[in-house]
C-alpha positions in Angstrom: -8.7 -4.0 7.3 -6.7 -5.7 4.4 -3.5 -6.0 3.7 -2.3 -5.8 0.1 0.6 -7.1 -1.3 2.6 -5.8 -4.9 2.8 -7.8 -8.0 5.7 -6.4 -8.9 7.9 -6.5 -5.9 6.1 -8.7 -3.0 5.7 -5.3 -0.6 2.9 -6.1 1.6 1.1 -2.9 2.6 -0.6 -3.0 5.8 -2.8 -0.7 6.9 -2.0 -1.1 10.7 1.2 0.5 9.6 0.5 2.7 6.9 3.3 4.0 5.4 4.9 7.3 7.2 7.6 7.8 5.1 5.0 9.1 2.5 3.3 10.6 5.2 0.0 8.0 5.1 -0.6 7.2 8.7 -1.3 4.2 10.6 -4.8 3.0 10.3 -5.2 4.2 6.5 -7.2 1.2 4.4 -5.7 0.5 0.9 -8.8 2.0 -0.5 -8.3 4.9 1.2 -4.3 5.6 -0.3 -3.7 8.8 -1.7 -4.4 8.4 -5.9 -0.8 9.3 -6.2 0.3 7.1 -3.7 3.4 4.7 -5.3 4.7 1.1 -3.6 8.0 2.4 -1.4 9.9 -0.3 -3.3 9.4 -0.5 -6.8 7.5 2.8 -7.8 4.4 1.3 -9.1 0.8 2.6 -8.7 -2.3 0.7 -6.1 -3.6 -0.8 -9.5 -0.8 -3.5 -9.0 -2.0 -4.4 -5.8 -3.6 -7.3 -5.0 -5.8 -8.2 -2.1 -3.5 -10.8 0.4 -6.1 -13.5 1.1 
């Protein structure tokens, strides 16, 4: 799975982790994300994501 990393802030999201603090578990793929899923840093939606290559 890839990891995807905001253009705003520089979070990397990494599927291996997930993000449990807003409850998406380990194993999730970016494309999978809730649609109201925001980056834990900066607030910003998936659609300023980009794929880390």
């Amino acid at each position: 799975m890839d990891s995807y990393i905001c253009k705003v802030c520089g979070y990397i999201y990494d599927p291996e982790v997930g993000d449990p603090d807003a409850g998406v578990n380990p194993g999730t793929a970016f494309e999978d994300l809730p649609k109201d899923w925001l980056c834990p840093l900066c607030g910003v939606g998936t659609e300023e994501f980009e794929k880390v290559e």
